[in-house]
N, C-alpha and C positions, 0 to 999 in steps of 0.2 A: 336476786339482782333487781335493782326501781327499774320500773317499765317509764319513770320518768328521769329523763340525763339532764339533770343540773350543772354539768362538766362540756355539754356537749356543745362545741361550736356553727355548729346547724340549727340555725334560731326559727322556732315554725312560724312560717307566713300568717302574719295577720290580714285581715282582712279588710281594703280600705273602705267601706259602706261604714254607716253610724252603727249601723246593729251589727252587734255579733253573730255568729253560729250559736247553739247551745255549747257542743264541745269546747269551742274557743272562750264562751263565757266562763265553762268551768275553767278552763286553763288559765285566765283569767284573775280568777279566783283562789287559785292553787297558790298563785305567784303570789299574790296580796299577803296570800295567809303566811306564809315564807316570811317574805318581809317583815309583817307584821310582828311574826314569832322572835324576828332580831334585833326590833328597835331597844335601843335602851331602857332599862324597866325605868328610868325615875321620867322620859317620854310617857312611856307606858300608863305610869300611875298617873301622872297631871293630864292624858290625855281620858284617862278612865274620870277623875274630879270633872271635866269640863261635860264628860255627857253623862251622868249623872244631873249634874245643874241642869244641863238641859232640860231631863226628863222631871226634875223638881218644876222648872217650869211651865212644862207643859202642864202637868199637872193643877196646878195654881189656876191656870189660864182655861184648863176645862172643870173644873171644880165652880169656878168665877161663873161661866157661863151657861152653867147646869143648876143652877143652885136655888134656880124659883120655877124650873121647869115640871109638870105633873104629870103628862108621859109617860113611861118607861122606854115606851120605843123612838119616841124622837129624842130626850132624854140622854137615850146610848149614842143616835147619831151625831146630834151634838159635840156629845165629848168625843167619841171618835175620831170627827172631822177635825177638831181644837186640837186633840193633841198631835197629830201628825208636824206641828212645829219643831216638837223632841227631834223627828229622826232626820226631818229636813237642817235642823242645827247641825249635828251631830255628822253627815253625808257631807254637807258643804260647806260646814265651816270647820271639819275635825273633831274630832272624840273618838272611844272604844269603847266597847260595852265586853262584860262577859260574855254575855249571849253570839254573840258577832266573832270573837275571840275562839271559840269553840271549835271553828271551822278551819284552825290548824291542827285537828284530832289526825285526820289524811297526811297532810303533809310529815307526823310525828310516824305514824306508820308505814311511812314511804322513804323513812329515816333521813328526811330534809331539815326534822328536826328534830329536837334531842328532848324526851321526855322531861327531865327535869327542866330543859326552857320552857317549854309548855306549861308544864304546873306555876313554872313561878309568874309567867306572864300572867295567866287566869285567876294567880292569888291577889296580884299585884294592882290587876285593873279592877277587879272586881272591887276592894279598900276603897279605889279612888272612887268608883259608881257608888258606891255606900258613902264616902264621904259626901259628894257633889251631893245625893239624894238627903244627904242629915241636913246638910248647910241651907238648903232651901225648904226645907219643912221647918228649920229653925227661923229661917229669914218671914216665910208664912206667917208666924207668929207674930216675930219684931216688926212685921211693917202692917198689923192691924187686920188683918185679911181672916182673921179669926172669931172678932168682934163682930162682925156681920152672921147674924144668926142663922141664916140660911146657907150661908158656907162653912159655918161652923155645923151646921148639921149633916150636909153633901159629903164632908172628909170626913165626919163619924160614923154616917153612915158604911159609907165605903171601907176603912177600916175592919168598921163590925161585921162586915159583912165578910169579909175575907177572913177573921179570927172562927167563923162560922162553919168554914169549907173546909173539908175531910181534907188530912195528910195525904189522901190516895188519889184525890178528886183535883188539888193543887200539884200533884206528879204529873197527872194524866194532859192536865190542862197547860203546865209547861212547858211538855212537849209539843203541842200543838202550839203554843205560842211561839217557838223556837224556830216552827219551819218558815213562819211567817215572818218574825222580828230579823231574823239572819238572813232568811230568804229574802227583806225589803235591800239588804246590804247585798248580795249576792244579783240578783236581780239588774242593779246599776250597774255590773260590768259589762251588762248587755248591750250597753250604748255608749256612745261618744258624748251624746246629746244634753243636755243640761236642763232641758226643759222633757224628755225624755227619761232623764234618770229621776227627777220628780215626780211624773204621773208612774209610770213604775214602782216605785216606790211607794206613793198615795197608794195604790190601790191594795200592796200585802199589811201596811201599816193601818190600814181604818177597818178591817176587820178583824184586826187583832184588837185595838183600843174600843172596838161598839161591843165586840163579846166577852170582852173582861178578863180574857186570859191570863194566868199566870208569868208574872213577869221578874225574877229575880231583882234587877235594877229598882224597877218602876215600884217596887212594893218597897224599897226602902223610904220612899219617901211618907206612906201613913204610917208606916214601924215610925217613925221618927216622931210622927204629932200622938202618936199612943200616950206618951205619959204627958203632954202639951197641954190634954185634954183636961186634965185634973184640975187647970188652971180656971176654968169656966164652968161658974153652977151650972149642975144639974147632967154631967159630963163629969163618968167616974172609971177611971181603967186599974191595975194594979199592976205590977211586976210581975207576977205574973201571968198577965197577959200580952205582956213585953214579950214573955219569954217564951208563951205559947206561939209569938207570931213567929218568934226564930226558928223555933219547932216544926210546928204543923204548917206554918205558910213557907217561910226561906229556904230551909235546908230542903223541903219534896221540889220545889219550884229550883233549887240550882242545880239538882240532878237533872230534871225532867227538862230543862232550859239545855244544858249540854248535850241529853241525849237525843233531843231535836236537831241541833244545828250539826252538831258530830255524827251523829248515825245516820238520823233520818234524812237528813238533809247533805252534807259532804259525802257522807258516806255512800249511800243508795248512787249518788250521780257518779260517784267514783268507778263501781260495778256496771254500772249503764256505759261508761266509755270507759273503759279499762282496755278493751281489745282493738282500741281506736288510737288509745297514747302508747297502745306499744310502737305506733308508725313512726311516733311524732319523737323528735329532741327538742327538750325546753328547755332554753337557758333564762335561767331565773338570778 
């Protein structure tokens, strides 16, 4: 029997402060993902297209601003701090990412929702993140931003560098990216505050983007300038290296993305208050 009542007309007291509880954040959290799991999938996909584009532009936008730096280490803060635009679009102006989406794994085991919704929500957004991520590596292209030889080298490098990293080293790093990118979404239920879910959110999202973590979404968008690159002497990739990136970079990084946000993250906090929601009736 669920230690949590979806049925149950005993709605648990919120708490009227800006900050939550942790408990009450997961609760929180629990509910989102609920919802989340039943919005309509064609929602679903045109919500997954819009943060994807996002993350095409943040990309763009720290590629832009890294691109004559010699650094390494101001270099990552830079782009770090640049791309934090992706999650802050994405949080308040709407979108879904896979990564984020993961964290109705609990809810499916708490049988709030039905495995097959689950799968198809996480096929469904996941398309649209891939799309939104192609359209802006192609748009990269079309609006010149490629001609510029120093950004033309920034997003080769960056790709090359990821076609570099072991199948086992982009799982590992996944997962670690997942507690953070899901956790920046998780994180915001902790507050009412607006200016509060921002700095929150800053602080799990800039060390995820200064340490380069594996990021299912966010890699769609150099997967995309991969074969772009053919287009510019001296700048030569092949098919397969397309099909390496699908390989060794996407398919370790959309396990190890899920197994972050679903185990390490929903999951562990699930076990942490488990004996605290058997008190509680949630009407979700």
């Amino acid at each position: 029997m669920s230690d949590i009542n979806p049925n149950s007309n005993n709605e648990h007291k919120k708490v009227s402060e800006e900050t939550r509880s942790p408990l009450d954040t997961f609760i929180e959290v629990y509910k989102a993902s609920v919802h989340k799991a039943h919005n309509p999938l064609i929602k679903t996909f045109l919500l997954g297209i819009v943060a994807g584009a996002f993350i095409g532009i943040a990309y763009i936008a720290s590629i832009w601003a890294t691109r004559n730096m010699q650094g390494q280490a101001m270099y990552n803060v830079i782009f770090g701090l640049v791309f934090l635009v992706a999650i802050t679009m994405i949080i308040f102006m709407g979108g879904e990412m896979f990564t984020s989406n993961s964290l109705m794994f609990i809810p499916v085991i708490k049988k709030h929702v039905k495995w097959r919704r689950m799968f198809a929500n996480l096929f469904v957004v996941l398309m649209g993140n891939f799309i939104g991520g192609a359209l802006f590596g192609l748009l990269t292209w079309g609006a010149g931003f490629l001609k510029d030889p120093a950004f033309l080298s920034n997003a080769y490098s960056i790709a090359e560098h990821k076609l570099e990293t072991s199948w086992y080293n982009n799982f590992f790093s996944a997962i670690i990216c997942n507690i953070l990118v899901a956790g920046s979404l998780y994180i915001t239920c902790a507050t009412k505050s607006s200016i509060a879910k921002f700095a929150l959110m800053a602080m799990l999202i800039f060390p995820f983007a200064l340490s380069g973590f594996s990021h299912v979404v966010a890699n769609s968008y150099p997967w995309t300038l991969l074969p772009i690159f053919n287009l510019f002497k001296g700048y030569h990739t092949t098919f397969g290296d397309w099909g390496k990136f699908g390989y060794s970079v996407q398919l370790p990084t959309l396990f190890g993305n899920f197994i972050g946000g679903a185990i390490f993250l929903m999951g562990f906090y699930y076990l942490i208050f488990r004996k605290d929601l058997k008190k509680i009736n949630i009407e979700l």
